[in-house]
DODOFI-268183 format. One record per residue (C-alpha): y, z, x; residue in one letter. Coordinates in nm, 3 decimals. Layout:
% DODOFI-268183
{Y: Y | Z: Z | X: X | code: A}
...
END
This chain:
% DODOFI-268183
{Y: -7.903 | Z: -4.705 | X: 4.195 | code: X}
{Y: -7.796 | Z: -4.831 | X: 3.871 | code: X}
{Y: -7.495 | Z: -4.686 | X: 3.668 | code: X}
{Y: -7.590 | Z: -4.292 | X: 3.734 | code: X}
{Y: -7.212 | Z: -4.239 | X: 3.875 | code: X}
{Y: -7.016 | Z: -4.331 | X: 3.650 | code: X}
{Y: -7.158 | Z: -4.078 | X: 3.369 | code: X}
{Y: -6.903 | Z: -3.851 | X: 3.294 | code: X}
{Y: -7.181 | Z: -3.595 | X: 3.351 | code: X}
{Y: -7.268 | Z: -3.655 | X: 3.734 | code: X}
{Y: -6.902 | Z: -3.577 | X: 3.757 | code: X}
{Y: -6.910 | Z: -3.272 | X: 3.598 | code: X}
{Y: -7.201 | Z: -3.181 | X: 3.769 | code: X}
{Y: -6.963 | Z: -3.157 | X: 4.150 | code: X}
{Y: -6.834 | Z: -2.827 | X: 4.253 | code: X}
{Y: -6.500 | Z: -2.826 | X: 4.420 | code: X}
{Y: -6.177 | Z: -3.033 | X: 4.397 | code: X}
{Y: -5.988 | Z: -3.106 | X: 4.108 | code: X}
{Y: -6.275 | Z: -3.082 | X: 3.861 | code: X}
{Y: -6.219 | Z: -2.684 | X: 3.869 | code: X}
{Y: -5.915 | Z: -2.741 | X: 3.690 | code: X}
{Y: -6.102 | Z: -2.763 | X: 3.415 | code: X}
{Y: -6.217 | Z: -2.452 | X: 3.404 | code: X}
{Y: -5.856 | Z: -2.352 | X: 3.188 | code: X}
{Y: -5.917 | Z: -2.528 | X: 2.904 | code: X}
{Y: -6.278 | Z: -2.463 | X: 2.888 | code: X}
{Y: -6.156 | Z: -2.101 | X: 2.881 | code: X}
{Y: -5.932 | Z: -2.170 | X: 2.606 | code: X}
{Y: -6.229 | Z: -2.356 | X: 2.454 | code: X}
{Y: -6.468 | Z: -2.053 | X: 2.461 | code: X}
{Y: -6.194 | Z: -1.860 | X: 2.319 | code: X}
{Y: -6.127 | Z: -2.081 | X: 2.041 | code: X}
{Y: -6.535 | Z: -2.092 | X: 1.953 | code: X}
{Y: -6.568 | Z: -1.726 | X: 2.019 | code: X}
{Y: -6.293 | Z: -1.677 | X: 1.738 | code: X}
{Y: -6.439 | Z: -1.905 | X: 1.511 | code: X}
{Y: -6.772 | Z: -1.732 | X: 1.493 | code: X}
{Y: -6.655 | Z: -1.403 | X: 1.451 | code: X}
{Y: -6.445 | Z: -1.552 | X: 1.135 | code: X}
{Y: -6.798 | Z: -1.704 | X: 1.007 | code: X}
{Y: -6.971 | Z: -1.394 | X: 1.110 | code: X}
{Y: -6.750 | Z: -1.127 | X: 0.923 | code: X}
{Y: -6.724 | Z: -1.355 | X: 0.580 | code: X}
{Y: -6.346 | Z: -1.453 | X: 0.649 | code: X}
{Y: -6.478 | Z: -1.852 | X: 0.693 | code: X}
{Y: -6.668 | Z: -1.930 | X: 0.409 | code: X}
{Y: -7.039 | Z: -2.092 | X: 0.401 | code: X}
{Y: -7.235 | Z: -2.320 | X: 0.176 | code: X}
{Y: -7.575 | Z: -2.217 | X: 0.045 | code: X}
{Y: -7.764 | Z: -2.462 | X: -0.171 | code: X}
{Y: -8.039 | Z: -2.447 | X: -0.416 | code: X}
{Y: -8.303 | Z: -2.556 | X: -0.162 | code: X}
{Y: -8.396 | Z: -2.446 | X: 0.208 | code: X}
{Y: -8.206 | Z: -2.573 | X: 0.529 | code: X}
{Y: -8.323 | Z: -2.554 | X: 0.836 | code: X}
{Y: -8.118 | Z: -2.645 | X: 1.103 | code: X}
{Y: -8.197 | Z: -2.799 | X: 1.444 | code: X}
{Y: -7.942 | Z: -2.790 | X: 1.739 | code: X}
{Y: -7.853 | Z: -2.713 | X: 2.075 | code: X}
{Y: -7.598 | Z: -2.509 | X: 2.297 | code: X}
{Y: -7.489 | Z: -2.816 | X: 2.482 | code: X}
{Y: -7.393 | Z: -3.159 | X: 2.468 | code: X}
{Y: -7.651 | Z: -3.435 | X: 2.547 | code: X}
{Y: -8.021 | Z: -3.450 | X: 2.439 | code: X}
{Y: -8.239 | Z: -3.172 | X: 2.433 | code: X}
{Y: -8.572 | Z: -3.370 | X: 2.228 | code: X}
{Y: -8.387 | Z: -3.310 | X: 1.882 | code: X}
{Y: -8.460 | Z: -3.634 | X: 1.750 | code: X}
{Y: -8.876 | Z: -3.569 | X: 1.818 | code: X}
{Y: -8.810 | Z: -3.208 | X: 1.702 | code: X}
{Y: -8.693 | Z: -3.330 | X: 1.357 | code: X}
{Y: -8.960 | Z: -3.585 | X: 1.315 | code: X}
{Y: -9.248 | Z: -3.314 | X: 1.367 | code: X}
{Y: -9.039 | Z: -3.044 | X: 1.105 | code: X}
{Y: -9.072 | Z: -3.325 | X: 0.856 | code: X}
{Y: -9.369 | Z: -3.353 | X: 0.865 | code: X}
{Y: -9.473 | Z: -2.991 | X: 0.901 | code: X}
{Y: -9.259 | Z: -2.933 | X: 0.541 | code: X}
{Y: -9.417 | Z: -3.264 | X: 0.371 | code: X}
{Y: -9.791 | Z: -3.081 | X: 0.440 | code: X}
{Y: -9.604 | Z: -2.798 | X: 0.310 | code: X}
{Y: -9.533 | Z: -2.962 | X: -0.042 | code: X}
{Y: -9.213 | Z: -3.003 | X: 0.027 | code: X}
{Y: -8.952 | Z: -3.332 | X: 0.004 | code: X}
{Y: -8.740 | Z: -3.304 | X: 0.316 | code: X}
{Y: -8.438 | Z: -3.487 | X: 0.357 | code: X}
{Y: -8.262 | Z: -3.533 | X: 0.685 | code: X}
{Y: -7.886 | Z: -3.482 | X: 0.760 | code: X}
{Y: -7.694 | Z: -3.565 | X: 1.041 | code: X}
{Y: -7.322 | Z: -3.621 | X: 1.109 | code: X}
{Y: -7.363 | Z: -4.000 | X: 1.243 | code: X}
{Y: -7.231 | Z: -4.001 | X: 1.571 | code: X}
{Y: -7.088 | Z: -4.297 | X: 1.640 | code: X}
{Y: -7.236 | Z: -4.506 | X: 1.361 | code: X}
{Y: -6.938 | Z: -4.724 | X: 1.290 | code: X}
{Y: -6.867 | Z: -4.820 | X: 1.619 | code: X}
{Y: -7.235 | Z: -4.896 | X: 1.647 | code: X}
{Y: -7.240 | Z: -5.119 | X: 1.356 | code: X}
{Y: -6.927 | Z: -5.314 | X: 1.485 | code: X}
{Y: -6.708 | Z: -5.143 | X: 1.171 | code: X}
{Y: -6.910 | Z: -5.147 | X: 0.892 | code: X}
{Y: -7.079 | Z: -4.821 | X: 0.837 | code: X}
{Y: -7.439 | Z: -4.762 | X: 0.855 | code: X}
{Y: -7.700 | Z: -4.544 | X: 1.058 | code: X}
{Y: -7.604 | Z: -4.461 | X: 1.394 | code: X}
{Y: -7.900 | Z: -4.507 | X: 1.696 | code: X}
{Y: -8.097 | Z: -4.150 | X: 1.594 | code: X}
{Y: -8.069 | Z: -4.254 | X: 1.201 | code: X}
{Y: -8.235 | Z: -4.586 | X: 1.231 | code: X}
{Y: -8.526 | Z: -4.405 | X: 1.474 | code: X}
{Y: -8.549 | Z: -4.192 | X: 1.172 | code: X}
{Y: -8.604 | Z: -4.478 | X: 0.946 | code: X}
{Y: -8.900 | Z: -4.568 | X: 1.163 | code: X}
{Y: -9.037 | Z: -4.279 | X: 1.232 | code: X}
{Y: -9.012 | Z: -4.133 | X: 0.895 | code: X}
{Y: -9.045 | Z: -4.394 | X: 0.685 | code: X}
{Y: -8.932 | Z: -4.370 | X: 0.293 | code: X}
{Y: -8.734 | Z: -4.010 | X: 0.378 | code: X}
{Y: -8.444 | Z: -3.967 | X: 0.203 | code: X}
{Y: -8.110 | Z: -3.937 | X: 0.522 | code: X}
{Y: -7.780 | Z: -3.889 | X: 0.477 | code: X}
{Y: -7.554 | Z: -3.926 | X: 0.793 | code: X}
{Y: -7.184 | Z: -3.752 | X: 0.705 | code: X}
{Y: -6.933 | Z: -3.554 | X: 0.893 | code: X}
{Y: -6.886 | Z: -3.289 | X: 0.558 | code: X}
{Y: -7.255 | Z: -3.197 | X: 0.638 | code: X}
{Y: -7.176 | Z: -2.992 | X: 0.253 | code: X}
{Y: -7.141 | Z: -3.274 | X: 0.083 | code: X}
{Y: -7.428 | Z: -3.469 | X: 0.263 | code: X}
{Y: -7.708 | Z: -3.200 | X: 0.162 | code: X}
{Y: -7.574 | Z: -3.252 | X: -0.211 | code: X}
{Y: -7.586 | Z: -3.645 | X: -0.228 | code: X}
{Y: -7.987 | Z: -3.540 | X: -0.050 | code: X}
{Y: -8.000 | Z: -3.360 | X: -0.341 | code: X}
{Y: -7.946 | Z: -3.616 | X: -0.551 | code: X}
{Y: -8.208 | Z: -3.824 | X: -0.388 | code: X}
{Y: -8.496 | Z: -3.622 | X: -0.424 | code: X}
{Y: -8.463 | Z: -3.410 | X: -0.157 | code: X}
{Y: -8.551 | Z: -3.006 | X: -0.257 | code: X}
{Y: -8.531 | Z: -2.923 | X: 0.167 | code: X}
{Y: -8.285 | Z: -3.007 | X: 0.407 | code: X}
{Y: -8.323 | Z: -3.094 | X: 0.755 | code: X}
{Y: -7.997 | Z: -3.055 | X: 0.963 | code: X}
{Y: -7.993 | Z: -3.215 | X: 1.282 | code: X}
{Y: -7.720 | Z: -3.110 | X: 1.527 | code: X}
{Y: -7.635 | Z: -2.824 | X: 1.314 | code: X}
{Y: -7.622 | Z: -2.517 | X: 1.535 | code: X}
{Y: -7.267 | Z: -2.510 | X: 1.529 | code: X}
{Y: -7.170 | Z: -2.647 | X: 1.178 | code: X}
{Y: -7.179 | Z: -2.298 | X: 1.044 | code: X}
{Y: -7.019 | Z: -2.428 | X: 0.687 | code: X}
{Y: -7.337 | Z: -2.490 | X: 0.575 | code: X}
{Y: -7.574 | Z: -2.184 | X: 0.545 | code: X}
{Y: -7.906 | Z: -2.238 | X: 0.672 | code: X}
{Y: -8.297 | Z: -2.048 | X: 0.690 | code: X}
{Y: -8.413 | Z: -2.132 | X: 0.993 | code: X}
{Y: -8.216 | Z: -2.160 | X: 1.308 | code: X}
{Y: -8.346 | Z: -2.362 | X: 1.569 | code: X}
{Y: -8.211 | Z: -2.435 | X: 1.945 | code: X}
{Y: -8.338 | Z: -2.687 | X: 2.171 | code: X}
{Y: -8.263 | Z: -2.575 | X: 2.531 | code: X}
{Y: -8.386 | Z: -2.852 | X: 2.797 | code: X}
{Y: -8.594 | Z: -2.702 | X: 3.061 | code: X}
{Y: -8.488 | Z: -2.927 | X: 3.330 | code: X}
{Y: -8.112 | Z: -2.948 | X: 3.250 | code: X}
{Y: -8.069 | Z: -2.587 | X: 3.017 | code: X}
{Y: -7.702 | Z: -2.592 | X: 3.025 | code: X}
{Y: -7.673 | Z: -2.952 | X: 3.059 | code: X}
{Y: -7.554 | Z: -3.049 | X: 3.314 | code: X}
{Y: -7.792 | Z: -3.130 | X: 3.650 | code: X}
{Y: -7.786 | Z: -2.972 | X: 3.973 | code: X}
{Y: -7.580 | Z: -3.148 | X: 4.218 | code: X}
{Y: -7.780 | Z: -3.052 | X: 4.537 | code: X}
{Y: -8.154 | Z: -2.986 | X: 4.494 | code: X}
{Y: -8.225 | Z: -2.576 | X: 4.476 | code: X}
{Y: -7.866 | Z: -2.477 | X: 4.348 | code: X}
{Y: -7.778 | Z: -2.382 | X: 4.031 | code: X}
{Y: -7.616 | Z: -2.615 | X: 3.807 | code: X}
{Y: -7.292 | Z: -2.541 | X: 3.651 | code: X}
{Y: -7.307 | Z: -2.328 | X: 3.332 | code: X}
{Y: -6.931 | Z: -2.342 | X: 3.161 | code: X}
{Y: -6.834 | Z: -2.440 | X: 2.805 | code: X}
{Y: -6.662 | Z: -2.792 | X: 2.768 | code: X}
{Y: -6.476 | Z: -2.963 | X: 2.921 | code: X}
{Y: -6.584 | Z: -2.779 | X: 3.223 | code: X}
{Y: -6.886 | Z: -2.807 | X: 3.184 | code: X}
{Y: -7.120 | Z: -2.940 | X: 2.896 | code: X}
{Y: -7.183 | Z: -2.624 | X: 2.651 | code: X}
{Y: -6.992 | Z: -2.653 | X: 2.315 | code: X}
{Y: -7.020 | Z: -2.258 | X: 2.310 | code: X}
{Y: -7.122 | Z: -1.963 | X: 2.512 | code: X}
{Y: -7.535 | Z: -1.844 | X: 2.566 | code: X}
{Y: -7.437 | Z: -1.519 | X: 2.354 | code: X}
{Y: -7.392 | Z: -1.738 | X: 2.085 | code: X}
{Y: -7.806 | Z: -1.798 | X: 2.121 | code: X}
{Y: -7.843 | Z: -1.479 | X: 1.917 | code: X}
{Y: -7.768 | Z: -1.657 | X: 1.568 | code: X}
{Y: -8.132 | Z: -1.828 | X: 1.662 | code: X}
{Y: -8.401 | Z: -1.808 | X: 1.447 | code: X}
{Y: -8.583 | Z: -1.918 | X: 1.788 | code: X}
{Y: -8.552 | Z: -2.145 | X: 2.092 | code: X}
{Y: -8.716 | Z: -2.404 | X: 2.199 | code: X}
{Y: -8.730 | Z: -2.451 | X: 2.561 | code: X}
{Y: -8.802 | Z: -2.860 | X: 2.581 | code: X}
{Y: -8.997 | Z: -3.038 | X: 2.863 | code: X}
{Y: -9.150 | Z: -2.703 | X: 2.967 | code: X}
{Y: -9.367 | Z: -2.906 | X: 3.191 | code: X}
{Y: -9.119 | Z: -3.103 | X: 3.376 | code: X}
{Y: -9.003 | Z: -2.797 | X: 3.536 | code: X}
{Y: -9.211 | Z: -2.548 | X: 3.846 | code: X}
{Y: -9.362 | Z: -2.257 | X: 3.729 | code: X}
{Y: -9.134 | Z: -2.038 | X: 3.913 | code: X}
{Y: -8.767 | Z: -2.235 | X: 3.731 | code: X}
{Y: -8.927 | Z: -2.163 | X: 3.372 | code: X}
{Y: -8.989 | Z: -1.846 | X: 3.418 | code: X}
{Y: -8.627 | Z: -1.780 | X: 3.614 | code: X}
{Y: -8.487 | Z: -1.946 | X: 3.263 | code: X}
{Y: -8.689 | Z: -1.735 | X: 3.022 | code: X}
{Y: -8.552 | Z: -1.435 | X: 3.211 | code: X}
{Y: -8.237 | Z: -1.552 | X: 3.181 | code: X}
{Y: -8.267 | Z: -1.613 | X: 2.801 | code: X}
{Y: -8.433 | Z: -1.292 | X: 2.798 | code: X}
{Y: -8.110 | Z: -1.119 | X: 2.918 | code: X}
{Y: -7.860 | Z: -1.268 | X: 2.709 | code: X}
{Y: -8.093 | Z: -1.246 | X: 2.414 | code: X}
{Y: -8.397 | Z: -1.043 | X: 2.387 | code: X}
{Y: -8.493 | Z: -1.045 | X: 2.076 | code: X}
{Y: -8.482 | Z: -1.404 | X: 1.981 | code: X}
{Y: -8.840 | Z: -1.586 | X: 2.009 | code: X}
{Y: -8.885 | Z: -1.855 | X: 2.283 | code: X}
{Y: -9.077 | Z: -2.155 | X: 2.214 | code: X}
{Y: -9.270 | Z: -2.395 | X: 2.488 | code: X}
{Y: -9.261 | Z: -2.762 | X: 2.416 | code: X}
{Y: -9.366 | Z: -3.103 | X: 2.612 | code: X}
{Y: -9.253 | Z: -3.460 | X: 2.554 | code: X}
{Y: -9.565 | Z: -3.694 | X: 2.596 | code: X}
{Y: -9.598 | Z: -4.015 | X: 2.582 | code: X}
{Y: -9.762 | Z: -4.164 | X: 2.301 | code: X}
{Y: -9.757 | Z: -4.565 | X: 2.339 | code: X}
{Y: -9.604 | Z: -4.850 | X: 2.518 | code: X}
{Y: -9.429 | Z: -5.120 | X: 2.297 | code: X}
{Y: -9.416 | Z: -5.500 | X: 2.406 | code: X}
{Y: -9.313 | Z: -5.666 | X: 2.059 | code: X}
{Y: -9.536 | Z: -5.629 | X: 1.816 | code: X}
{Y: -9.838 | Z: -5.546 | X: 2.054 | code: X}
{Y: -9.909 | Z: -5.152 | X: 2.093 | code: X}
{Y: -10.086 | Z: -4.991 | X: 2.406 | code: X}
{Y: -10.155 | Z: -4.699 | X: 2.597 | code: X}
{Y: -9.851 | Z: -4.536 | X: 2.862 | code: X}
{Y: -10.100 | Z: -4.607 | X: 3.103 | code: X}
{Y: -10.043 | Z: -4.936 | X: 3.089 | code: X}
{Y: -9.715 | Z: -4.898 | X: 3.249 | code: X}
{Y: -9.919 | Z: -4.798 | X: 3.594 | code: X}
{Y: -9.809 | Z: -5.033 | X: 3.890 | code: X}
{Y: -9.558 | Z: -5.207 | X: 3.669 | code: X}
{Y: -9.252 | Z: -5.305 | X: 3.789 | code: X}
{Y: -8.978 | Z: -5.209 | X: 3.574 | code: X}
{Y: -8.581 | Z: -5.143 | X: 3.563 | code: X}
{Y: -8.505 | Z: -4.857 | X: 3.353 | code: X}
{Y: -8.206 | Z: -4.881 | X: 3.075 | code: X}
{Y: -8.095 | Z: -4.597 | X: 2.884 | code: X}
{Y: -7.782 | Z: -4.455 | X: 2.712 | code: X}
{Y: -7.927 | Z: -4.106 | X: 2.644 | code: X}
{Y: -7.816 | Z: -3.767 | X: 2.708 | code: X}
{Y: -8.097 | Z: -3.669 | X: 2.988 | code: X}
{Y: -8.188 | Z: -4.028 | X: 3.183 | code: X}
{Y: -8.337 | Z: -3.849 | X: 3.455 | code: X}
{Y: -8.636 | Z: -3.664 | X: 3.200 | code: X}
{Y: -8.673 | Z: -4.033 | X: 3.072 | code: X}
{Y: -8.668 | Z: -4.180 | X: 3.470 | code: X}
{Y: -8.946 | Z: -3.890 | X: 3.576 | code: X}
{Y: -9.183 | Z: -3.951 | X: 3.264 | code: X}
{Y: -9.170 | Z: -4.306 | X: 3.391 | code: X}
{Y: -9.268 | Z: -4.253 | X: 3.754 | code: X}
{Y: -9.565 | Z: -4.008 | X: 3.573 | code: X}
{Y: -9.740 | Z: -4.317 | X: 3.485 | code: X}
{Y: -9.730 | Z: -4.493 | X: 3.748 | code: X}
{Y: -9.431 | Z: -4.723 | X: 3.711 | code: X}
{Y: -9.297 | Z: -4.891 | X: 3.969 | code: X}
{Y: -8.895 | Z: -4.860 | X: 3.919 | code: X}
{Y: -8.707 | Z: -5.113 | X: 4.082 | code: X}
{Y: -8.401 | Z: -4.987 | X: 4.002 | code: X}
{Y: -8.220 | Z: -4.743 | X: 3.714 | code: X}
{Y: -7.880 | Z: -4.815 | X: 3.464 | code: X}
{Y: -7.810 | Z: -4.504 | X: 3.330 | code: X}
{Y: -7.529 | Z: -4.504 | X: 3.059 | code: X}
{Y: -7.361 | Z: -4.279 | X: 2.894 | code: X}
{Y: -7.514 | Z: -4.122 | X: 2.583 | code: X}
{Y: -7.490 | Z: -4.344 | X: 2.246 | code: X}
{Y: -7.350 | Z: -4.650 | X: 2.468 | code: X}
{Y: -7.321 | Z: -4.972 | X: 2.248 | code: X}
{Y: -7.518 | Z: -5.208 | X: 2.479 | code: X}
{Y: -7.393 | Z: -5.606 | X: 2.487 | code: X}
{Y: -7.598 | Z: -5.907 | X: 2.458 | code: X}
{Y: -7.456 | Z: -6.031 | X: 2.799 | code: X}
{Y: -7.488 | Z: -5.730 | X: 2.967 | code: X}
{Y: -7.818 | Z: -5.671 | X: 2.897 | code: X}
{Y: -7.927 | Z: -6.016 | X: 2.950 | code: X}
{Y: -7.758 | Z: -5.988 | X: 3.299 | code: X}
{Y: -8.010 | Z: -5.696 | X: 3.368 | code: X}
{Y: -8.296 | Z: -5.865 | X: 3.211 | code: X}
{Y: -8.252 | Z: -6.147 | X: 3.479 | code: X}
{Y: -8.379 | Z: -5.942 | X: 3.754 | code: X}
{Y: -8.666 | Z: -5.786 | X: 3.622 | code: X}
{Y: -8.856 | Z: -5.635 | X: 3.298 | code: X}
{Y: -8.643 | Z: -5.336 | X: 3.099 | code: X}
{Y: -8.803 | Z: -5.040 | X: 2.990 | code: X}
{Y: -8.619 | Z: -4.829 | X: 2.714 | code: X}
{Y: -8.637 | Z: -4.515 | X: 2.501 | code: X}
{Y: -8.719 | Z: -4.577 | X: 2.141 | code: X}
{Y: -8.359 | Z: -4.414 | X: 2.094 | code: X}
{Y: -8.241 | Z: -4.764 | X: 2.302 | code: X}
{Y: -8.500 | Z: -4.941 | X: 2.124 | code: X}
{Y: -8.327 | Z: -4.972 | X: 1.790 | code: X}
{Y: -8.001 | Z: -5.141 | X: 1.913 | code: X}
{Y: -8.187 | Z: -5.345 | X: 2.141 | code: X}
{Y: -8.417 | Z: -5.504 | X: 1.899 | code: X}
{Y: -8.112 | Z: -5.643 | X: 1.719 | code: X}
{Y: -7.993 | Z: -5.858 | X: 1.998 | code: X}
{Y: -8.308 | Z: -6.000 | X: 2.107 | code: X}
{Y: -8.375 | Z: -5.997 | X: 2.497 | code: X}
{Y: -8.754 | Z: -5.880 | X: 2.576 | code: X}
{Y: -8.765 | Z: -5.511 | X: 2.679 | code: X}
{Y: -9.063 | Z: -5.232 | X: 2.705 | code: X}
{Y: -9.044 | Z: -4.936 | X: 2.509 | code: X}
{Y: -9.190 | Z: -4.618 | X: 2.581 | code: X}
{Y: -9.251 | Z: -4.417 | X: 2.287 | code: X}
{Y: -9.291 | Z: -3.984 | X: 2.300 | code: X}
{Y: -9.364 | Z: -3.703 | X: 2.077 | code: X}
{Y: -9.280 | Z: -3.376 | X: 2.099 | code: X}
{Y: -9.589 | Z: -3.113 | X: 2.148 | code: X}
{Y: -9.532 | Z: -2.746 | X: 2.084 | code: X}
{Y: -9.756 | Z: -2.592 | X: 2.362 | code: X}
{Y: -9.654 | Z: -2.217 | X: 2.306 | code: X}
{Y: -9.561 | Z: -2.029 | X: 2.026 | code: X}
{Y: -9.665 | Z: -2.269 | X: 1.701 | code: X}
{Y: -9.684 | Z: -1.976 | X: 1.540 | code: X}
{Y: -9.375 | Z: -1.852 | X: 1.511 | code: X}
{Y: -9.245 | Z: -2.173 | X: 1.367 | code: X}
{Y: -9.537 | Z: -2.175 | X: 1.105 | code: X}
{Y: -9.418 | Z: -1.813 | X: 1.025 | code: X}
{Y: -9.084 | Z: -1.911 | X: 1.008 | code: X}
{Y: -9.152 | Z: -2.235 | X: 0.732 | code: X}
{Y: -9.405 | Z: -2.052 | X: 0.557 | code: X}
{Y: -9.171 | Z: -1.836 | X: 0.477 | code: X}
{Y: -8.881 | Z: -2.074 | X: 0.315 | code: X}
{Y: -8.775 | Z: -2.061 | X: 0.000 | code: X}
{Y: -8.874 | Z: -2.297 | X: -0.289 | code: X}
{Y: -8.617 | Z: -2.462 | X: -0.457 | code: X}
{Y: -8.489 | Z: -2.490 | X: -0.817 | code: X}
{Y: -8.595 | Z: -2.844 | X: -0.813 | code: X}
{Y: -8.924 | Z: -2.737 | X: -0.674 | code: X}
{Y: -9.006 | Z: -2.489 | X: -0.953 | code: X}
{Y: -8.901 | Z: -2.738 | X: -1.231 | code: X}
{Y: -9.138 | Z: -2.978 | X: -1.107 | code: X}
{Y: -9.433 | Z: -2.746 | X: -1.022 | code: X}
{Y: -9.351 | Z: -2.623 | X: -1.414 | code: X}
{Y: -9.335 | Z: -2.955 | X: -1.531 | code: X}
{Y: -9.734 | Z: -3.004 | X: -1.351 | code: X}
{Y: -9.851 | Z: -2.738 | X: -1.487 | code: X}
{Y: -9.721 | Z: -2.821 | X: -1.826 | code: X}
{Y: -9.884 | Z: -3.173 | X: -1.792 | code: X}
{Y: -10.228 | Z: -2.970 | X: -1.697 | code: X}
{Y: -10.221 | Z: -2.725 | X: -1.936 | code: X}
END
């Protein structure tokens, strides 16, 4: 069905044949990142610490883990916190995206809608991005993608690890284990020791997965790291988009749809879909951050109604052929009290204390 094969992924994802050549330079790879943290970890690379807090959302592996949703509920956890978050990202993508000319890459203009009025930055030199924050306003930063951008000290560590895909890449036969190997190999950017630098993880889509597979991944985690809190989360739907008109996910029951996506997990997006009740005529799975065309979209649109991600959403709205969205929120279900622990105990900034001075000045 759809474009599933051709994701470089579902390749990855065989065992056997020439793909396990790959397995060389994926060990060269893990040597190479093993190296590099050691330099960070011993002083001999040299980190960044600003004025204000960072705290820093990423994963192990390539691909989406929820750390778009994850970002939008730490902003707003640190705005009822007093604080003026800022978010920075490295803008994957962004300028091929806007056909040249700069701008917000797919995740940066979801941003704009979902957190309307917050200062972003998106900029490779994730230093100098937190800086020109600061210059907007911003006395916290919010890194997203930052696990292993280590030039840029942060507070609070936080990995996503997808419950159905952990290592992320999927199973090839139902039952086996999926391959677990750094890139290109496989789809980590570094090894699962490397999960000790966590403040805590976030196991994602906890609910998409049997009882007996979470708890066969938490005692993996538990092995490689024991002492680093685990997390439960859910991705729920929260609405169904048709233009301008907002309903209920319910409303997608006995619809006929074709699914589109160019996300890192289509399959999480494919089963939340089937959990309402929609009737999938077929699925066009691209890969992750794919620049859709007018024609080829319009192709698809000619044999039946689209529904998106609100990822897909934001490129699709620009080129103007109908589509559904289906909007979700991520839902900490275990262990929100860790992560209040862990904000409630971030620094205030310079800027912070000025203006809380400056207040209290004014009051006086």
């Amino acid at each position: 069905m759809g474009e599933r094969s051709s994701r470089p992924d579902a390749l990855l994802a065989r065992r056997g044949g020439a793909v396990e050549f790959l397995r060389v330079p994926a060990f060269l790879m893990k040597a190479v990142t093993v190296t590099r943290n050691r330099l960070y970890d011993h002083g001999w690379l040299p980190t960044h610490r600003l004025q204000m807090p960072v705290v820093s959302v990423g994963n192990l592996s390539v691909g989406g883990t929820g750390k778009t949703p994850m970002v939008v509920l730490l902003a707003r956890a640190l705005e009822s916190r007093g604080f003026r978050p800022g978010v920075l990202s490295r803008g994957y993508r962004a300028q091929e995206q806007n056909g040249g000319q700069g701008g917000l890459n797919d995740e940066g203009k979801l941003f704009e809608l979902l957190l309307p009025g917050m200062a972003q930055v998106q900029r490779p030199d994730r230093v100098s991005g937190a800086l020109e924050l600061e210059k907007q306003g911003a006395d916290a930063i919010l890194l997203d993608d930052g696990f292993q951008h280590r030039r840029l000290a942060r507070d609070v560590d936080l990995v996503l690890i997808d419950a159905t895909r952990p290592w992320g890449l999927p199973a090839e036969k139902e039952g086996e284990a999926p391959v677990c190997d750094v890139l290109p190999r496989g789809l980590l950017r570094e090894g699962l020791d490397s999960l000790a630098r966590a403040s805590a993880i976030v196991i994602t889509r906890s609910d998409a997965v049997s009882g007996s597979e979470l708890a066969a991944l938490e005692s993996q985690l538990q092995a490689v790291v024991p002492g680093v809190a685990r997390l439960l989360a859910e991705h729920r739907p929260v609405a169904l988009l048709e233009g301008a008109k907002r309903t209920s996910p319910l409303e997608l029951r006995g619809r006929a749809v074709r699914l589109v996506s160019g996300i890192g997990n289509p399959e999480a997006f494919e089963r939340t879909a089937r959990s309402l009740g929609a009737t999938i005529s077929d699925v066009h799975a691209f890969a992750d951050h794919h620049s859709f065309e007018l024609d080829e979209l319009r192709e698809l649109a000619q044999a039946g109604e689209l529904l998106v991600t609100a990822k897909d959403a934001v490129k699709l709205r620009e080129l103007g052929v109908p589509h559904l969205v289906l909007e979700v929120e991520l839902v900490l279900t275990r262990g929100e009290q860790v992560l209040n622990a862990l904000l409630d105990s971030l620094p205030r900034s310079q800027r912070a204390f000025e203006t809380d001075a400056l207040h209290s000045g004014l009051h006086g």
